[in-house]
N, C-alpha and C positions, 0 to 999 in steps of 0.2 A: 891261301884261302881268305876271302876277304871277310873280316866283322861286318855282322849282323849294322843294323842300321840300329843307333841307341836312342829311343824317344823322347829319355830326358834332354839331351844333349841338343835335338832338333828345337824345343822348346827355349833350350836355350840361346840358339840362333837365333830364333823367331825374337824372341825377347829383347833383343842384341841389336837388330836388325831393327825393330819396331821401333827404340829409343831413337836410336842414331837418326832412322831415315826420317821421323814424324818431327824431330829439333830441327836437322839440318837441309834434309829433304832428299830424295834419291837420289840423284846425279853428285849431290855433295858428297856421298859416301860409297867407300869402292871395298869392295869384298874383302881385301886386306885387312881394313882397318876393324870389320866385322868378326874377320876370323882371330883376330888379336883379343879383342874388347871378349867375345866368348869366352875365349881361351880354348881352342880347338884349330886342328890343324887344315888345312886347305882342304886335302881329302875327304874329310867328314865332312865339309861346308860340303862340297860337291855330291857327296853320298845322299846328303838330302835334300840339297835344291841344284840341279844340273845347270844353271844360269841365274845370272844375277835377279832376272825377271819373274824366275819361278819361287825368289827369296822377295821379293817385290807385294808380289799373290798373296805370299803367304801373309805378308805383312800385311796386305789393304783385309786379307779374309780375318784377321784377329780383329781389326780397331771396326769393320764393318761389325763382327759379334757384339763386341764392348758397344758401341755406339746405338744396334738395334736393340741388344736389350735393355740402355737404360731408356730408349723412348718407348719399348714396349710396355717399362716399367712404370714411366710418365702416365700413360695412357689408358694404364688397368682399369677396369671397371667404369672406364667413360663410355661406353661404349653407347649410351641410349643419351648421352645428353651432347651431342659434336661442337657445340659452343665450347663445352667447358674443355671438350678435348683440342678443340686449337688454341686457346689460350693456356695450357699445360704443355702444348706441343712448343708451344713461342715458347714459356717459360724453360723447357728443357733447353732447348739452343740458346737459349741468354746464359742460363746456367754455365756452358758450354765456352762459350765465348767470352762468359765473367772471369770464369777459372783462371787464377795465376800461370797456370802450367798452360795456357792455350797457345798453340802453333798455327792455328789455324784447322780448318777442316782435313781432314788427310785426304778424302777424296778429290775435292775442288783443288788443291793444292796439287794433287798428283796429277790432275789433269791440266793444271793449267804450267809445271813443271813440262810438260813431259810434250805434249801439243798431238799425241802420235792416237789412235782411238783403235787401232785393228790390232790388238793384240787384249791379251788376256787380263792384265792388271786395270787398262782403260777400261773394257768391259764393264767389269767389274765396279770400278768408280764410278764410270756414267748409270748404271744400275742401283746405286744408294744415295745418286744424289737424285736421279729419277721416282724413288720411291719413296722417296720423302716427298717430295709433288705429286704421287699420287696419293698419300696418307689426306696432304689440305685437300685433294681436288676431291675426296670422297668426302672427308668430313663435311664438309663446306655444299656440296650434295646432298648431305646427308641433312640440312637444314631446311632445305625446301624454299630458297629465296628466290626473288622473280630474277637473279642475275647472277647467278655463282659463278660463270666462267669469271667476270669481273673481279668478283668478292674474292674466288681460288688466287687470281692474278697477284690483286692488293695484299694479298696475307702474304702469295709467298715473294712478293717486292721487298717486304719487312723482315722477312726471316733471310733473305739475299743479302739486305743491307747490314742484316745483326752480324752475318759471315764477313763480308769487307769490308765494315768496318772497324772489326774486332781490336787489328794492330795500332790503329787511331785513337786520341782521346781516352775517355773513359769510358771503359768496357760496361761500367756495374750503370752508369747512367743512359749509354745505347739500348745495355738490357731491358731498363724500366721504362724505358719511352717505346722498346717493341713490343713489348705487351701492352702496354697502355694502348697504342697504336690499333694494334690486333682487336683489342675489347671495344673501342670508338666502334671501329668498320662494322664489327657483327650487333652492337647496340642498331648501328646506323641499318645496318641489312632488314 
């Protein structure tokens, strides 16, 4: 009779799975080295993710939570003034990209890892990097300027550039010159 599936133990995968794959990136790391670093046996990795790609999921669906709610966090109570929420939206992603511990975006990195889009993990990535485009494209709307497809473009060229160029130079001076940046454009709007 087989055991129940243990939900701590899943959590632990996830955990496991999140470290390794967000440092070294998917393909770098192969279910073995996962099930080791857990400490759990192959069986139970399978029990809860039946392929590598449904342990992939899980992983982009955890750093997608962590990731939406600190921008939701960013963004609390901006809700009637969209200036101040896209210069706190910049701010969060500089924050982001400042951080010692940044690898990079998980999503952009997974897709640009991976090049493949018809399966469930792609989905899923082009959906959070999508929706963070549509967060500027409604703020930036939401300002009522004679040209915001422009102005939506501009902003998110600067939050592109904070993302590649994160690994380059100094992260904390990219940060302060994208929001600088970001503040010019909507003074100028």
């Amino acid at each position: 009779m087989p055991r129940p599936a243990d939900p701590a133990l899943r959590d632990r995968i996830v955990g496991t799975a999140t470290a390794l794959f967000y440092e070294r990136g998917v393909r770098a790391v192969g279910l073995a080295e996962i099930v080791a670093d857990a400490g759990c046996g192959k069986n139970a990795l399978y029990r809860h993710f039946p392929s590598k790609e449904a342990l992939v999921l899980a992983y982009l669906q955890q750093m997608a939570t962590r990731l939406d709610a600190t921008m939701d966090g960013a963004l609390a109570g901006l809700d009637r003034v969209p200036s101040a929420a896209l210069v706190a939206l910049t701010r969060q992603v500089a924050d982001w990209v400042a951080d010692p511990g940044y690898r990079g975006c998980p999503f952009r990195s997974y897709l640009r890892e991976v090049r493949e889009d018809d399966h469930a993990p792609a989905r899923l990535a082009e959906a959070e990097v999508q929706g963070l485009r549509e967060r500027v494209d409604t703020l930036v709307a939401d300002l009522g300027t004679s040209e915001p497809d422009v102005l939506a473009e501009r902003i998110w060229l600067v939050l592109e550039g904070l993302y590649a160029s994160a690994p380059y130079g100094d992260p904390q001076q990219s940060a302060t010159t994208a929001v600088g940046l970001v503040q010019d454009l909507l003074a100028a709007a």
